[in-house]
Phi, psi and omega in degrees: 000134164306149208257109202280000185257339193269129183318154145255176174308126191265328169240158192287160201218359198031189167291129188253141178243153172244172192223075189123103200270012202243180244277326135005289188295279175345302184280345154281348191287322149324301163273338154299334185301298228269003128222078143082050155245197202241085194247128157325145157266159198346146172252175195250136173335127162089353171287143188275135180293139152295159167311093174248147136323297191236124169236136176235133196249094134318043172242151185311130159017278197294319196267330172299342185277306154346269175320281184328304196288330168291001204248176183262171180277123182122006153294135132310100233208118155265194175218152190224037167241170214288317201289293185305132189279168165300003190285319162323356200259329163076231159345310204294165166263092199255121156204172200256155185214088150256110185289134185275070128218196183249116182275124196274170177257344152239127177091031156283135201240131194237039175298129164064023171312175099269141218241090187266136199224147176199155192203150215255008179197160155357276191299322185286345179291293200310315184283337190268306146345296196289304172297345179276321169316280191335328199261003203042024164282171195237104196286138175230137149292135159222136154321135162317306204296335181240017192299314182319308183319298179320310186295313186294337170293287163345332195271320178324310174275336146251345189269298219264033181262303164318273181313328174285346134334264137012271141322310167297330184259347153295346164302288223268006195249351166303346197235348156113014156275138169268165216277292218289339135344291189281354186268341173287317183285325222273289207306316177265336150337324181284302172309301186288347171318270178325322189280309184262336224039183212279347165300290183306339182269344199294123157255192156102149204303268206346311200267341158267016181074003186290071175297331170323292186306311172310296189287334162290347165282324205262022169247331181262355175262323158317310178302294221246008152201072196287343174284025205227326203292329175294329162288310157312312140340275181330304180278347161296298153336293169323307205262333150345285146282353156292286206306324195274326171272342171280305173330297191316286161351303180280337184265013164263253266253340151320282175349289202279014216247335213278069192289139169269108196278000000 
């Protein structure tokens, strides 16, 4: 039975098939049942599509023009990766459906996502709109022509926010600190990011100019993590110039702030 607290369907969708049983596929699969559409459960990659409206090809990259070409003709047929433009999709009234997080392998939920969506018709808009609805995401267009951007910021904001993670607890674990320490200062630098940007949240020696301090950090990753210093150099670099656009910023708003008698 549908789950009555879960978006609905805003129009019949007719029947939908997924295509790729891995934590994606799961999780749409999911949330349309839970609301009240009418989806096969997952097919495994290379399986012949049942009579669907709608194919949603839950597969790797590499695999979607594959998957497209096996489905027959006259489907609506999505995709649900960041990177790929519609051109895999070929022949089909083709659109992309990406949810902006990280799918977890069990208990994934895509509620209050945001959803970067693109279509190759209307109708292929309207459906893609509707299932991003269904799923409780929150939809945006992005151009094919700006997906690479998109996808790299997103890989900026999450992947390499990880690996940069990473880097701080392999440091921090030399001094006798824990990854769950460094996760209260992550959390809240990430909450004033969002609230404030990124000028205003920058803390930190870089951002009081304190270079002293800056060169005892940067000695100490040297001793004790030296393949690591050139990534630091880089983000010492980096932060530099964030710090350098918040002056700017503050001595505008001084400027304008200035009355001339």
């Amino acid at each position: 039975m549908p789950d009555p607290d879960h978006a609905r369907l805003g129009a019949p969708l007719g029947g939908i098939a997924v295509v790729g049983a891995g934590r994606i596929g799961r999780a749409v699969t999911a949330g349309l049942r839970a609301a009240g559409a009418d989806v096969t459960e997952p097919l495994g990659r290379g399986a012949a599509v049942a009579d669907a409206d709608v194919v949603l090809l839950a597969v790797p990259d590499e695999a979607i023009a594959a998957a497209a070409a096996a489905v027959a003709p006259g489907r609506l047929v999505g995709h649900f990766s960041g990177a790929t433009t519609l051109a895999p999709l070929g022949p089909h009234e083709g659109f992309g459906i990406h949810p902006l997080t990280s799918v977890p392998e069990t208990g994934a939920t895509l509620q209050g996502v945001p959803a970067a969506i693109a279509a190759a018709t209307p109708r292929a808009l309207e459906t893609a709109t509707a299932i991003a609805t269904a799923l409780g995401m929150r939809p945006f267009a992005v151009a094919d022509a700006d997906r690479a951007a998109y996808h790299a910021a997103a890989s900026i904001a999450a992947n390499y926010l990880v690996t940069l993670e990473a880097f701080a607890e392999d440091l921090a674990a030399t001094a006798g600190l824990r990854r769950e320490d460094l996760a209260v200062l992550v959390r809240a630098a990430v909450d004033n990011w969002q609230e404030h940007g990124p000028e205003a949240a920058l803390t930190g020696p870089i951002a009081r100019g304190d270079e002293a301090t800056v060169a005892r950090q940067r000695a100490a990753v040297a001793e004790r993590l030296p393949d690591r210093l050139a990534l630091f150099d880089a983000l010492a670099a980096a932060t530099r110039e964030l710090a350098a656009r918040r002056g700017s910023a503050d001595a505008r708003r001084a400027t304008e702030g200035t009355v001339v008698s």
